[in-house]
N, C-alpha and C positions, 0 to 999 in steps of 0.2 A: 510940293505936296505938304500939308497940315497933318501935324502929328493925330489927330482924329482920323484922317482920310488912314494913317497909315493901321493904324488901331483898329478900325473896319476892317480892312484890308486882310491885314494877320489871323484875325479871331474868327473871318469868317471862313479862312482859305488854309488856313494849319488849326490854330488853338481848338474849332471845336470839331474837326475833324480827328485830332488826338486823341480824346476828350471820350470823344463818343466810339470810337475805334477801341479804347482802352474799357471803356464801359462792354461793351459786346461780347470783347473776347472774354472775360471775367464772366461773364455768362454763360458764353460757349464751352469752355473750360470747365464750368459749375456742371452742366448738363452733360458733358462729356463724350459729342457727338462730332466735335469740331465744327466746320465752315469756313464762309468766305465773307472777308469783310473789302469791300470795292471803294473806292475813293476816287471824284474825278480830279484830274487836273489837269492839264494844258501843255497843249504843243508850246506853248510858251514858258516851260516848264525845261527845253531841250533848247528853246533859241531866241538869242535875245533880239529883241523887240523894243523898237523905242515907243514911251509914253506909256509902257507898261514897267516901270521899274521897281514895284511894288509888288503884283500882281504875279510878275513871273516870275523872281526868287519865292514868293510864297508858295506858287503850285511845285517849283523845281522842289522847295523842303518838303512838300505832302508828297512827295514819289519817294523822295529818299524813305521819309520817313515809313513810306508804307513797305517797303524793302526790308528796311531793320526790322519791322514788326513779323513780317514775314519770316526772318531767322529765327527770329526770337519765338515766335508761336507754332513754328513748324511741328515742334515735338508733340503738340496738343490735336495737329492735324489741322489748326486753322491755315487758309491760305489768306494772303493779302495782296492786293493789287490795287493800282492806278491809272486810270483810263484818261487819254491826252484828249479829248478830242481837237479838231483844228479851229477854223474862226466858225461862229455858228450863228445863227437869228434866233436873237435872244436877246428880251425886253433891255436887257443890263448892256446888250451891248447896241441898239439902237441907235446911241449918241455916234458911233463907230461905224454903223451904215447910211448914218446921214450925211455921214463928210464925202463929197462927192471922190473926192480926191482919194481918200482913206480906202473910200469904197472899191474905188479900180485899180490902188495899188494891193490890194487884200484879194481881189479876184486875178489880179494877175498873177497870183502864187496860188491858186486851188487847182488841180486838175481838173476839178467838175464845173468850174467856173461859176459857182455860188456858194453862198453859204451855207453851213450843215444845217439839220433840222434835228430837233431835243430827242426823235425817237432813233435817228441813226446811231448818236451815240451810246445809246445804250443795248446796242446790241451786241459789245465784246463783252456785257457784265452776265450775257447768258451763260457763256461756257463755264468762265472761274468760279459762280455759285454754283454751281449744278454737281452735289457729291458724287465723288469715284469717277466723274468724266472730265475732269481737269485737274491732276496733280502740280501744276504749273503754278509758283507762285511769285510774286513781286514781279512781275509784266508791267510792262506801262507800254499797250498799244497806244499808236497813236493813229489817230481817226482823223481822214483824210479826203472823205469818201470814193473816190476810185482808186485810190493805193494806200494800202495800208502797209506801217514798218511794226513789227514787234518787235522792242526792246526786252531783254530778261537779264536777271543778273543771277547767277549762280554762286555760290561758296562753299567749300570745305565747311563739317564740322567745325564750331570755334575750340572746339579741344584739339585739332591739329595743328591748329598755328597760334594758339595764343595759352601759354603758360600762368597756371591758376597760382 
């Protein structure tokens, strides 16, 4: 991979996902009502994956990162979270359903035995926006479509374990 491919790559998949996350809460924050800021990323984000070794440490740091933010914003009442979806049809990944071979080793791992479609995965970002009916935050379901795992990561106060 060309340091350009990888530049793509990061800016599109972390830097402005950051960017634009840090821009929101700054507003939410300003208005003083909290919310949910949702970011996707990828079962490839949970499991490595050859020909993606770019792709999938960037979605794994957009989960982290939406984790951290999530500690960090909680007190403001924002929630943050990361949506994995699985492999899906999707212009970008086209080159990926054309390899016949890619194809039936990728549907030998789906339960449903296809690829997802762009509005399945957007249906775990119903519950975490929706105020007062999801206090649940930094999730990274991952979408599967007939089994789904939800991931959460929990933490202590950072005043209980980390001396100021």
């Amino acid at each position: 991979m060309d340091g350009a491919t990888w530049d793509l790559i990061t800016r599109l998949d972390l830097r402005a996902p950051y960017f634009l996350s840090q821009r929101a809460a700054r507003r939410m924050i300003e208005q003083g009502d909290g919310g949910s800021i949702v970011s996707i990323s990828s079962v490839n984000a949970q499991y490595g994956l050859e020909q993606v070794s770019v792709y999938g440490p960037a979605k794994a740091a957009l989960s982290q990162l939406m984790r951290v933010m999530a500690l960090e914003w909680a007190p403001h009442g924002i929630r943050a979270n990361a949506i994995a979806p699985g492999f899906m049809d999707t212009p970008l990944a086209a080159p990926v359903w054309a390899d016949p071979d890619v194809h039936r080793w990728i549907l030998n791992r789906v339960p449903a035995e296809r690829p997802g479609r762009r509005r399945e995965s957007s249906s775990p970002a119903c519950s975490p926006q929706t105020p007062g009916q999801c206090k649940r935050s930094a999730a990274t379901p991952l979408r599967n479509r007939s089994r789904c795992a939800r991931g959460s990561v929990t933490s202590p106060k950072p005043s209980s374990w980390i001396r100021r």
